[in-house]
C-alpha positions in Angstrom: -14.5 -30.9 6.9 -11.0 -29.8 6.9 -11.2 -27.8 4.2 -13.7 -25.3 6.1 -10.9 -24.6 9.0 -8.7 -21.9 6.9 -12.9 -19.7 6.6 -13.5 -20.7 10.0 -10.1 -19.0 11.4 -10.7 -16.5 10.1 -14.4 -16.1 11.1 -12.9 -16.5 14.3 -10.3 -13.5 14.3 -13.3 -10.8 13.0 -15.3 -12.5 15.9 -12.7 -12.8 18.5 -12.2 -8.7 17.5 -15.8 -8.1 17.8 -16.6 -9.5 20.8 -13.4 -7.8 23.0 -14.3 -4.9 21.5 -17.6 -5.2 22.7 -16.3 -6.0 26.6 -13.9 -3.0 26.4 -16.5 -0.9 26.0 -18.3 -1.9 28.9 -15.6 -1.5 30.9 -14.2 2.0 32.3 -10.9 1.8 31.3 -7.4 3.9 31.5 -6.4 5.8 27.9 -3.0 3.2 27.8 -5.5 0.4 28.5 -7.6 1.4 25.8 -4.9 2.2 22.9 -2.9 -1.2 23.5 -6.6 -2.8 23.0 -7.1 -1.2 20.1 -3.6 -1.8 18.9 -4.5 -5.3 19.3 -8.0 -4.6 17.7 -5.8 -3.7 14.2 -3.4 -6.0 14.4 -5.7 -9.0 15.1 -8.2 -7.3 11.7 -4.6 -6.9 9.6 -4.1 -11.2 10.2 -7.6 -11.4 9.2 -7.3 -9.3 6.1 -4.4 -11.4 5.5 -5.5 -14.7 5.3 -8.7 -13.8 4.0 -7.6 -11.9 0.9 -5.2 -15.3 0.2 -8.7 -17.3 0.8 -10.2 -15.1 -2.4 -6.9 -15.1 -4.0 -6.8 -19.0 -4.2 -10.7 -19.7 -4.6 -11.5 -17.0 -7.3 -7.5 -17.2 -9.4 -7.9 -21.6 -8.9 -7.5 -23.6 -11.9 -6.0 -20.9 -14.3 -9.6 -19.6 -14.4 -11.5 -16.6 -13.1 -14.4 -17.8 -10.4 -17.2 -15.6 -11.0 -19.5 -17.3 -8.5 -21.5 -15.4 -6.1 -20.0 -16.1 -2.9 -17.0 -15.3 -3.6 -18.1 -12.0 -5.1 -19.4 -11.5 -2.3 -16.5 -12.2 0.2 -14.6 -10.2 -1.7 -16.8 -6.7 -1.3 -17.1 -7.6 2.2 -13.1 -7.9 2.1 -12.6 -5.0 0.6 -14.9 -3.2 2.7 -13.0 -4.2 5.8 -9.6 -3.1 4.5 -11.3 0.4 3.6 -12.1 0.6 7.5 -8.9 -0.9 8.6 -7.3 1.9 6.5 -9.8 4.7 7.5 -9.4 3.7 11.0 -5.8 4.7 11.1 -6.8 8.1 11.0 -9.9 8.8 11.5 -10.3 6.3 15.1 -13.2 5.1 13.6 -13.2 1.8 16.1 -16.8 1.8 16.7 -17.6 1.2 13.0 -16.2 -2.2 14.1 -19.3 -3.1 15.5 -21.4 -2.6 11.8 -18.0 -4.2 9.8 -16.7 -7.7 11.6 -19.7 -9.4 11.7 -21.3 -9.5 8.2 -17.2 -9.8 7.1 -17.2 -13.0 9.7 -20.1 -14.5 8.1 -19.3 -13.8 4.6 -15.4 -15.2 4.3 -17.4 -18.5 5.2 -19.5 -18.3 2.3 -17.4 -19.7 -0.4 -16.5 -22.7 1.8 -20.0 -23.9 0.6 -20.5 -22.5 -2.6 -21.9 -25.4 -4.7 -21.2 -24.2 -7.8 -18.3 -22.6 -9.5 -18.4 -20.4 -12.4 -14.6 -20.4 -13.9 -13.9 -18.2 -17.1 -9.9 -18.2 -18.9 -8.0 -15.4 -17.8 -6.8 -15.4 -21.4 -10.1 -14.5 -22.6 -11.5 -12.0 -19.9 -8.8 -9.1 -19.3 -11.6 -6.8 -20.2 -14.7 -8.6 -18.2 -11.7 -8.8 -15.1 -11.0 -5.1 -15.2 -14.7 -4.5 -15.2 -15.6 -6.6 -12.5 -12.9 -5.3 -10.6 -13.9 -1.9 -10.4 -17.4 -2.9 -10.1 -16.9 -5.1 -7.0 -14.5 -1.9 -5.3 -17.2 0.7 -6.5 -19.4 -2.0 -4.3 -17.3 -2.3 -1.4 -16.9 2.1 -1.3 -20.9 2.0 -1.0 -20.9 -0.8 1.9 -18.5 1.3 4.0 -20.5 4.0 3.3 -24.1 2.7 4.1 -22.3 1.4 7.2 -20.4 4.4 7.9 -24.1 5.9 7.9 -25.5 3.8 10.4 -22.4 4.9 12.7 -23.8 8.6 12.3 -27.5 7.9 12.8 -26.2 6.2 15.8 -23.8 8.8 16.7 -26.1 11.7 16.1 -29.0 9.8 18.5 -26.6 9.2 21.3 -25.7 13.3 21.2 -29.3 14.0 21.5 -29.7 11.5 24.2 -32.3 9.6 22.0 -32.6 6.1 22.8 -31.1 3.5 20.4 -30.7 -0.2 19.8 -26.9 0.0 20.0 -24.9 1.5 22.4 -21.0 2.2 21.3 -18.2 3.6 23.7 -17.2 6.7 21.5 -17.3 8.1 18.4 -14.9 10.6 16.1 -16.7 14.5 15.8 -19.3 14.4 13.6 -18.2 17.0 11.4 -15.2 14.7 10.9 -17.7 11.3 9.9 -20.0 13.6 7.8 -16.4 14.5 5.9 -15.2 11.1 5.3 -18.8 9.7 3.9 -18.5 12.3 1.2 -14.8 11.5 0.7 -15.8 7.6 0.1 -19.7 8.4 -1.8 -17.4 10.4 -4.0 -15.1 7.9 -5.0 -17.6 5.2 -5.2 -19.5 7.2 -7.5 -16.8 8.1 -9.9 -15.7 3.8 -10.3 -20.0 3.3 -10.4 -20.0 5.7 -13.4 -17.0 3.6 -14.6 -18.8 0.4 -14.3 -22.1 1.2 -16.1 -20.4 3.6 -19.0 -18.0 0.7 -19.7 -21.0 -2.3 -19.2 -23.0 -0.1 -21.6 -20.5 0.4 -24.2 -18.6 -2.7 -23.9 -21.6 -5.0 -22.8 -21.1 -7.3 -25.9 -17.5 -7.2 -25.5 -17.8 -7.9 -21.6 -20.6 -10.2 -20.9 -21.3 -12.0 -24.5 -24.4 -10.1 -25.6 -26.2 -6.4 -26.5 -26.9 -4.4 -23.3 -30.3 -5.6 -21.6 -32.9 -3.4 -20.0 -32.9 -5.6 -17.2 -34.2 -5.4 -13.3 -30.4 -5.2 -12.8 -29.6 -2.3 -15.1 -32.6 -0.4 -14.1 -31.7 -0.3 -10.3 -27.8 0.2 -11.3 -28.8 3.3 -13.1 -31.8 4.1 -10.1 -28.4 4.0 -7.5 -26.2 6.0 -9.6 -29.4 8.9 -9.8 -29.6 9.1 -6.1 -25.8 9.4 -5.5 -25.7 11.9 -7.8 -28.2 13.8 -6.6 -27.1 13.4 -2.8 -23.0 14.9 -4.4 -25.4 18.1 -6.0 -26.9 18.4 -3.2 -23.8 18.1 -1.1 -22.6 20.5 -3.3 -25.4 23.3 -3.9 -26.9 23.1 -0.7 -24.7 21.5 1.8 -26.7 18.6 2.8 -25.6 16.6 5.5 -26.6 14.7 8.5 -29.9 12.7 8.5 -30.4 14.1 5.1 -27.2 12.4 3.8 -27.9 9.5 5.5 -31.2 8.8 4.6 -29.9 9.3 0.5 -26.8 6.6 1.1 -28.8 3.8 3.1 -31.4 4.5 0.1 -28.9 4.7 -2.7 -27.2 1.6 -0.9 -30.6 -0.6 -0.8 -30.9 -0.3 -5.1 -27.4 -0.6 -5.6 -28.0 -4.0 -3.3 -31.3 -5.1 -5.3 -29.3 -4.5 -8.4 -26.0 -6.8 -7.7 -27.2 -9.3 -5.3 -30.8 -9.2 -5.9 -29.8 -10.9 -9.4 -27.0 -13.1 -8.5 -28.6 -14.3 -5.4 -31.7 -15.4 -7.9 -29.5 -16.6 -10.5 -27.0 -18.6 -8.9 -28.2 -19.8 -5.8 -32.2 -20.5 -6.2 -31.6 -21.1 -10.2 -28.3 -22.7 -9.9 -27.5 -21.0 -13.3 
């Protein structure tokens, strides 16, 4: 049991920030009120961040080995997706997205505490497979900030319109401003993606053992990268934005999500492989 209080701290902190957040905005408070709560807000997330990146650090680097099990894969994207808000939010006062980010990132640092099974590789023997999986997990964590960034402005865009919705949120940044920053991050997730599947393709036997395979996993990879691309063109030739941008990352989002996890989740967790 003790080993789960270090995941459960920090489950608490993303919670703790979650849930005051959630109070402030019910209440109808001063401006100095509400910047010292969300100075709080980002100092409390940073002491998450903190502990939870040494959490991966010691779980997936343990033993002189590299832990590719799927937990911890997945705490990390969720990790890394929370420091990419924690980062945006400094300047773009995106604390409303705190509502879509603290909770999945407070249920996923307490994944690995009950991962079964670990799957340890040498170091020695995997600088290339590290370096791919690297990329591969940020190009991940871009597109989860993104599809989440999306869900702000579908929300955002139905509270303008005095539409009704499921989630009500104190305040949001122009969106002329959020529609700028989802391209920003769709860009740079794209361009480490493209990384990811050129090197897998060339480098497959090199990174993972074997020839590349036409897999469910490579199909819906290469499915994801098509509709980002096509949602940058279209950014590009025609200006899309708005629901039309946020239809194409949610969408591009759900492959890129049957492609990674769909897999792992099968392989590792129902198979135990």
């Amino acid at each position: 049991m003790h080993h789960l209080i270090p995941y459960l701290v920090v489950a608490f902190i993303y919670i703790a920030v979650a849930v005051d957040f959630w109070r402030s905005a019910k209440l109808d408070r001063t401006t100095v009120e509400a910047n010292s709560s969300l100075s709080l807000h980002r100092m409390m997330i940073a002491l998450g961040l903190i502990l939870h990146g040494y959490l991966l650090y010691r779980d997936i680097f343990a033993v002189g080995g590299f832990n590719l099990g799927f937990y911890y894969a997945l705490s990390a994207i969720l990790w890394l997706t929370l420091l990419i808000y924690w980062l945006a939010d400094l300047t773009h006062e995106l604390q409303s997205l705190q509502a879509f980010v603290l909770p999945p990132a407070a249920l996923f640092v307490l994944l690995p505490a009950f991962a079964i099974k670990n799957y340890y590789l040498p170091t020695a023997e995997a600088s290339l497979f590290m370096v791919h999986i690297a990329i591969a997990i940020l190009a991940y964590s871009l597109f989860t900030f993104a599809a989440l960034h999306a869900l702000l402005m579908a929300v955002a865009e139905r509270t303008m319109h005095k539409q009704p919705t499921l989630i009500k949120l104190p305040s949001f940044p122009p969106l002329i401003v959020m529609d700028s920053l989802l391209f920003k991050v769709i860009t740079a997730g794209f361009a480490l993606l493209t990384f990811t599947l050129i090197s897998g393709m060339l480098f497959s036997e090199q990174i993972f053992g074997k020839p590349l395979q036409w897999n469910h996993k490579t199909i819906f990879s290469i499915a994801s990268w098509s509709i980002y691309a096509w949602l940058l063109f279209g950014r590009y030739r025609y200006g899309w934005r708005g629901k039309m941008a946020v239809r194409w990352t949610i969408f591009g989002f759900v492959l890129l999500l049957l492609a990674y996890v769909g897999s792992r989740f099968v392989l590792h967790v129902l198979l135990g492989k």
